[in-house]
C-alpha positions in Angstrom: 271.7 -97.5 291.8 269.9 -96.8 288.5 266.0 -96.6 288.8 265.6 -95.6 284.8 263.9 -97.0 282.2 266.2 -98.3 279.5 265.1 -95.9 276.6 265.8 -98.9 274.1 263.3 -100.9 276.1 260.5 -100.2 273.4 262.5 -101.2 270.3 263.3 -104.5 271.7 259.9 -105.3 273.2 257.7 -103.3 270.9 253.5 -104.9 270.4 254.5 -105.9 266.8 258.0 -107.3 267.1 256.9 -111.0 267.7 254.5 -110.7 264.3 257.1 -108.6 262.3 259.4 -111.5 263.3 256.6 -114.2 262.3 255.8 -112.5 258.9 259.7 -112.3 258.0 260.2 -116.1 259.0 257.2 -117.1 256.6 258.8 -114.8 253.2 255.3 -112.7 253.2 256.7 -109.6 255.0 255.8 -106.9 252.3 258.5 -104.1 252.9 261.7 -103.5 252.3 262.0 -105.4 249.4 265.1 -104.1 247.0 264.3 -102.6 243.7 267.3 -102.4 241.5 265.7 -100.8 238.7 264.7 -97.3 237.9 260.8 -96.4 238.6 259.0 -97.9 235.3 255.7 -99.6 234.9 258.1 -103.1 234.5 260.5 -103.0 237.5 263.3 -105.3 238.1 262.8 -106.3 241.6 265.2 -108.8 243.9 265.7 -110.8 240.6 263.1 -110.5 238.5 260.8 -108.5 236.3 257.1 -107.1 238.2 255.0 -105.6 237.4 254.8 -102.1 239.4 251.9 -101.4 240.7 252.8 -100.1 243.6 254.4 -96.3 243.0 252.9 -93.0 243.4 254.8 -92.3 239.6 251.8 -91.0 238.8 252.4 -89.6 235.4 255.5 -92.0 234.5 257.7 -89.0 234.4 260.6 -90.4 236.4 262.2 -91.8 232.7 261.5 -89.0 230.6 264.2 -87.8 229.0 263.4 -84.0 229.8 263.4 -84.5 233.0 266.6 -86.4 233.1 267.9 -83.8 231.2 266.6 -81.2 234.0 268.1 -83.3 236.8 271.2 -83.7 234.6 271.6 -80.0 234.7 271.0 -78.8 237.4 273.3 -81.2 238.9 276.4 -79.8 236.4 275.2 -76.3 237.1 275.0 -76.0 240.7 276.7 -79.6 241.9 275.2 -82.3 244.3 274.7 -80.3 247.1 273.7 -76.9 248.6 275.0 -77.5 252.3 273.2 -74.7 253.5 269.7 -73.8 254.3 267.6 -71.5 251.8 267.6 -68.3 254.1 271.6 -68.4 253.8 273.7 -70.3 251.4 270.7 -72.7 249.4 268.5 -70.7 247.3 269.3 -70.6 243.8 267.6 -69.2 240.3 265.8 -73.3 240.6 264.2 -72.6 243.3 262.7 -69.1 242.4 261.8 -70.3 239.1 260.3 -73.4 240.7 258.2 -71.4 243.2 257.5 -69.0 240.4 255.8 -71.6 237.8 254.1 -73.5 241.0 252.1 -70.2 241.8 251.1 -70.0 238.1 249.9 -73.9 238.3 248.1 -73.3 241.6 246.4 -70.2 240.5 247.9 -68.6 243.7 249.9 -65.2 244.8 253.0 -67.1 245.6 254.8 -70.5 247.1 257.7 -72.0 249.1 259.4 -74.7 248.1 260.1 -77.3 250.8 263.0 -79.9 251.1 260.3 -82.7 251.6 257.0 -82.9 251.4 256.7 -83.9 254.8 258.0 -81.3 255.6 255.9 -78.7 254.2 253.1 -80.1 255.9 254.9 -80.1 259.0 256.4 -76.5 258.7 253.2 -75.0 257.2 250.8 -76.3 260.4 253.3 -76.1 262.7 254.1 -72.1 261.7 250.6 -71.6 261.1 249.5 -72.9 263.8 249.9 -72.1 267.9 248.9 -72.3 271.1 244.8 -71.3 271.7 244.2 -72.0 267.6 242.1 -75.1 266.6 242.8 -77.5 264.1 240.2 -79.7 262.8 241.9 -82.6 261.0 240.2 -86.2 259.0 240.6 -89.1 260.6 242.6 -90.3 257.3 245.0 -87.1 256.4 248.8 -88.0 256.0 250.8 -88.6 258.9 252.4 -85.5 257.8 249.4 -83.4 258.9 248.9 -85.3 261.8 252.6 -84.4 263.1 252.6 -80.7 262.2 249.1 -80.5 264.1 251.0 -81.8 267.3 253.9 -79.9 266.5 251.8 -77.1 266.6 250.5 -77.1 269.8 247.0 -75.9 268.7 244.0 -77.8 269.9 243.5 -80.7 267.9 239.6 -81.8 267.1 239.5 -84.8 264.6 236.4 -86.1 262.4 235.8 -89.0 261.7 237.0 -89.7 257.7 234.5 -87.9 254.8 231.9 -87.2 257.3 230.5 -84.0 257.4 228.2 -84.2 260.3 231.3 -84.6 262.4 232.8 -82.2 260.5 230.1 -79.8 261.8 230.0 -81.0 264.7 233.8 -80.3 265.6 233.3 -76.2 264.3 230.3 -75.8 266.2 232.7 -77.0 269.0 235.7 -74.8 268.1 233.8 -72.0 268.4 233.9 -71.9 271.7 237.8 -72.2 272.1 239.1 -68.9 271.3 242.1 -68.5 268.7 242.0 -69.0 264.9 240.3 -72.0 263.3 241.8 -74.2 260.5 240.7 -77.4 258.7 243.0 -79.4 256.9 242.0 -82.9 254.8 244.6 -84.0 252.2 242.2 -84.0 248.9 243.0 -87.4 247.8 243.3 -89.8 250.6 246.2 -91.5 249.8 245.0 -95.1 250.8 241.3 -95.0 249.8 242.1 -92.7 246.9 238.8 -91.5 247.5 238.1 -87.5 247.1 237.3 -85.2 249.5 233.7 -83.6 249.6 235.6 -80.3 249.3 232.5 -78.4 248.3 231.1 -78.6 251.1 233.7 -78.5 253.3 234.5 -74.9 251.5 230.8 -74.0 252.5 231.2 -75.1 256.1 234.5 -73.3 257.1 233.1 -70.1 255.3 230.0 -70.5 257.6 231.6 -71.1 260.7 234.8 -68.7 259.7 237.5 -71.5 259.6 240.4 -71.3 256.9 241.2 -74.4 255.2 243.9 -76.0 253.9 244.1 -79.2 251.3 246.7 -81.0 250.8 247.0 -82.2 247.4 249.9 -85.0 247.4 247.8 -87.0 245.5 245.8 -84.5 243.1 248.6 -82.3 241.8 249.4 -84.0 239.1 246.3 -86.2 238.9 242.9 -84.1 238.6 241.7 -81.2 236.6 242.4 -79.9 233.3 245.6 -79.0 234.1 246.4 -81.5 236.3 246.5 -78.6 239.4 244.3 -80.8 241.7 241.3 -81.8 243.6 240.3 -78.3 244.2 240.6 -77.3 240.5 238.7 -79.9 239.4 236.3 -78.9 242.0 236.1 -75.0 240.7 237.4 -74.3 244.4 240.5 -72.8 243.9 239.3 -69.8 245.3 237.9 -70.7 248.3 241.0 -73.0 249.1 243.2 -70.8 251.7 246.3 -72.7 251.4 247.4 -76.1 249.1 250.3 -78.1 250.0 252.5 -81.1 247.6 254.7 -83.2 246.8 257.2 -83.6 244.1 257.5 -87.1 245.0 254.7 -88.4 243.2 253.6 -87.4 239.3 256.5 -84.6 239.8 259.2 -87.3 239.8 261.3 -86.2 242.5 261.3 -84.8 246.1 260.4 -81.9 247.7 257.2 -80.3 248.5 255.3 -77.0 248.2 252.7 -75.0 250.3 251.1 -72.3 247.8 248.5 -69.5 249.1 248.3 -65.7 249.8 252.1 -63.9 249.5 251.5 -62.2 253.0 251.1 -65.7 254.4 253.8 -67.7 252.9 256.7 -64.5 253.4 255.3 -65.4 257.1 256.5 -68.9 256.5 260.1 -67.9 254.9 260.9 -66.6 258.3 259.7 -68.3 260.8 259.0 -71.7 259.8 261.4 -74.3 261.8 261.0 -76.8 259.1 262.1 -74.4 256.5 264.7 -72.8 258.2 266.8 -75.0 259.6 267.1 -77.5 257.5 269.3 -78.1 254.5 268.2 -76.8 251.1 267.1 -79.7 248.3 269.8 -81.4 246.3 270.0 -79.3 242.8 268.9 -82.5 241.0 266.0 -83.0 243.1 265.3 -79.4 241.7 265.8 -79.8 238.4 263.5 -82.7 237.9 260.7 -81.2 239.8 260.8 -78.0 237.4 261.4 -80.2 234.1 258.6 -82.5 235.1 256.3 -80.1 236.1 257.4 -78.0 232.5 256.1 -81.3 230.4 252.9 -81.5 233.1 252.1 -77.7 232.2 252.9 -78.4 228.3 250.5 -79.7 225.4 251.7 -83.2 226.3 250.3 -82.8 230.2 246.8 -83.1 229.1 248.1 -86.5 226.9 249.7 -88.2 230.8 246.6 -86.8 232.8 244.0 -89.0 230.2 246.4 -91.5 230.5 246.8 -92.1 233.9 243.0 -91.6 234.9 242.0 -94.0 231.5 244.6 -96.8 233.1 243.0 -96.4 236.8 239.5 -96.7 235.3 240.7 -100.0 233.4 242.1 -101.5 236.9 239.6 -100.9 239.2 236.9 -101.9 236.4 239.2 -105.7 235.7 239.4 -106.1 239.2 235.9 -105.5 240.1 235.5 -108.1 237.4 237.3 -110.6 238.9 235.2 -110.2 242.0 237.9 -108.3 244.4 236.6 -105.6 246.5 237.9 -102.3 245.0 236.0 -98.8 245.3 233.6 -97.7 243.4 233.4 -94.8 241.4 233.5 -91.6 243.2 230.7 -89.5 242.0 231.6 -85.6 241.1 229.5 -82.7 241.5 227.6 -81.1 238.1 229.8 -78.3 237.3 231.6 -77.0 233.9 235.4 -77.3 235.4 234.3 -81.4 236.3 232.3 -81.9 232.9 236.1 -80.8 231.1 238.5 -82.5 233.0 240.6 -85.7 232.0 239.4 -88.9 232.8 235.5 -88.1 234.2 233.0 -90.6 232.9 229.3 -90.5 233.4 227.4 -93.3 235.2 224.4 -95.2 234.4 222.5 -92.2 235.4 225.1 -89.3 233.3 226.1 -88.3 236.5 230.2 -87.4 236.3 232.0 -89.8 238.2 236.3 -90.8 238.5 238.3 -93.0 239.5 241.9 -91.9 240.8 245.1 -93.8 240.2 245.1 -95.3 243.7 243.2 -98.5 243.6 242.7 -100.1 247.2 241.6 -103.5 247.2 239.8 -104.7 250.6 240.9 -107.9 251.7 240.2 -107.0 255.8 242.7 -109.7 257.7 246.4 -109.0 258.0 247.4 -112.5 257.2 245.7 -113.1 254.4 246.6 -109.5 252.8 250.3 -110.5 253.7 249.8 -113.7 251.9 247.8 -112.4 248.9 250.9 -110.0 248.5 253.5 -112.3 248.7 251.2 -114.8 246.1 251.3 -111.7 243.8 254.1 -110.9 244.2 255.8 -114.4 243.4 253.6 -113.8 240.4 255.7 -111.0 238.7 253.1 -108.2 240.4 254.3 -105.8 242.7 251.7 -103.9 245.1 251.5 -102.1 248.4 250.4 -103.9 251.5 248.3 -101.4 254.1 248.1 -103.1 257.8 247.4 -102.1 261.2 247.9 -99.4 262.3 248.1 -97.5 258.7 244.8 -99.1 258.6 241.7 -99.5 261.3 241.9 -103.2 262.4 239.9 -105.4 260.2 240.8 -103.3 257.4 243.4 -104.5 256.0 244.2 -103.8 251.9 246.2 -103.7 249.0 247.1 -100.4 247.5 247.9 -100.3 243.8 248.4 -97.5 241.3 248.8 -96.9 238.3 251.6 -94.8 236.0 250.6 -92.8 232.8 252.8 -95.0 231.2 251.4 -98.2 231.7 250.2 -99.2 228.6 246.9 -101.8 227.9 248.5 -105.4 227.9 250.9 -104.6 230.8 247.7 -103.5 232.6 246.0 -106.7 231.1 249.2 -109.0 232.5 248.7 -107.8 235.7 244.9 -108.7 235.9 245.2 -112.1 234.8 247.8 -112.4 237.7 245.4 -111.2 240.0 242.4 -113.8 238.7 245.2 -116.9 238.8 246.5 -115.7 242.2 242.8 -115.6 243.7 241.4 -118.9 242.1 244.6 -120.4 243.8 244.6 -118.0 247.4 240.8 -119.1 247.6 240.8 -122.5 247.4 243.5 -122.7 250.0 242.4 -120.0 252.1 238.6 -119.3 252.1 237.2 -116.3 250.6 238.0 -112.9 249.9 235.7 -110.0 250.6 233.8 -109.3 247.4 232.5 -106.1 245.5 229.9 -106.1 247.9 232.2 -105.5 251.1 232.7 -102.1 252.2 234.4 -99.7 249.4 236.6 -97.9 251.6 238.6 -99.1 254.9 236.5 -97.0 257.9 238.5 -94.6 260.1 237.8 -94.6 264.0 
């Protein structure tokens, strides 16, 4: 007789089957939905033309012609495939060259080029990291953190998101537990798009002796003068131990990075799961990271990274208009390497202050963020829908963003869609939360 569990038990009776179920009956469940178009501010999307404002294309690169081209080469040159892993068969002059120029971005000794950016994060932590270490982790870092913390084995202390009490609370507690100490918070949160306080994180890992790592997913590409991240634009560089990212966003392709100290990342080359045993990128994948971050590193960089941050700023400031709940301008610390960077604007005070491309609005139910999607969306706007469990229950929102490449009257389009779509959503529905409701979703 069998006494076992059926291990398929959980996908047929899983807690959100009925209300995945409900959502796809009533048209408003927000994924999966079939683009059919290349990644452009204008989309075609399931039949029609949308507005796209819902990609991490940060820098619009994913049509440029030079980074076609690099794809385009690379393919010829080397084929579709490596079938091999980078230790034997699947390193080639890309990936050198890539690691080469991404050291020279980062300001750092030396990187390792990843097959995903997930896995990066995974491979780095989980390499890094072992059994008696400590890892002190945000409450809102990537999954992809998250996993290589477990994978890791090392004792995981969490604090709760942006707050450095906790923060301080959790190193006063790891120095009791023996073994290395590392804190890791990705730099820009990728559903907030808030910042990280990373200056004074720095200060409290150098005062309690704990490395850290940021991962920049969301800043490479995005902040500083040249576009190298959150802690460039900080003037941190230096005091960052290791920085992880992504090609997938304003690198127009996939793949990922860690870059930090040679000693440490040669660590990494051979002895990293992550890295090792898995196949090396496709060569086009490789080409279009190098050509994209080629134009991001050129004259014309500094052009996108105005762009991009100019576009956010013109979002969040139409939405908050129109009375949606978006966050507010993060304020920046007084320093010369803030004062210069794209896309910093002063406040009422002349304090520096940004907005990044990610643009969260709050609208706190599940339902009625489902339906507001699916009302925009019917409208020729395309957005990202966060629900629980990507968010804390109650907090519920819609994550747009913005390309470098959007230009002023698509931007415009898109805002009157959101003011029709609300008059109409609110009169049927009840209110949405307004500018005055919390700016950021809270994490437990």
């Amino acid at each position: 007789m069998h006494t076992s569990t059926d291990v398929f038990a959980k996908a047929r009776h899983h807690e959100r089957a009925e209300i995945l179920a409900a959502g796809r009956e009533a048209g408003i469940l927000p994924y999966f939905h079939v683009l059919t178009s290349p990644a452009m501010p204008v989309v075609e999307m399931e039949g029609a033309q949308r507005i796209m404002l819902g990609s991490n294309n940060y820098l619009g690169l994913t049509g440029d012609e030079r980074v076609l081209g690099g794809a385009q080469d690379a393919l010829h040159r080397y084929g579709t495939g490596l079938t091999g892993s980078r230790p034997l068969n699947g390193t080639t002059p890309l990936h050198l060259e890539l690691e080469a120029e991404i050291a020279a971005w980062m300001g750092s000794e030396d990187a390792l080029v990843f097959t995903t950016g997930h896995q990066a994060n995974l491979g780095t932590l989980g390499t890094i990291l072992g059994v008696g270490d400590t890892v002190i982790a945000d409450s809102g870092d990537h999954a992809s953190i998250l996993d290589g913390c477990l994978l890791s084995r090392a004792k995981l202390r969490p604090f709760r998101h942006n707050r450095l009490e906790k923060l301080q609370k959790m190193l006063g507690r790891a120095q009791g537990d023996g073994g290395g100490v590392l804190v890791v918070v990705d730099g820009v949160f990728s559903m907030e798009g808030d910042i990280a306080p990373l200056t004074e994180i720095a200060e409290l890992c150098a005062k309690y002796g704990a490395r850290l790592m940021v991962d920049e997913a969301h800043g490479a590409g995005v902040l500083g003068a040249r576009g190298a991240g959150t802690a460039e634009l900080l003037g941190l560089e230096e005091r960052v131990d290791l920085r992880v990212g992504t090609f997938s966003k304003s690198l127009a392709s996939c793949g990922g990075f860690v870059a930090g100290p040679a000693d440490v990342l040669e660590y990494l080359r051979y002895y990293s799961r992550a890295f090792i045993f898995t196949a090396s990128a496709v060569p086009a994948a490789l080409g279009a990271a190098l050509a994209a971050l080629r134009v991001l590193r050129s004259p014309d960089g500094e052009v996108l990274l105005g762009r991009v941050l100019d576009n956010a700023w013109r979002l969040r400031d139409g939405l908050h208009a129109l009375g949606f709940a978006v966050v507010a301008p993060q304020p920046l610390p007084e320093r010369p390497s803030v004062r210069a960077a794209p896309g910093v604007r002063p406040d009422a005070e002349g304090a520096p202050t940004i907005v990044t491309p990610i643009v969260p609005v709050v609208v706190g139910d599940d339902w009625k963020a489902a339906l507001l999607w699916r009302a925009l969306y019917d409208a020729g706007v395309f957005v990202n829908t966060a629900l629980h469990p990507a968010v804390p229950p109650g907090g519920a929102l819609l994550r747009t963003s913005v390309m470098a490449t959007h230009d002023e009257a698509v931007i415009d389009r898109a805002l009157e869609a959101f003011a029709s779509v609300k008059r109409e959503f609110e009169a049927q529905h009840g209110p949405l939360p307004g500018p005055e409701a919390s700016q950021t979703s809270q994490h437990p």
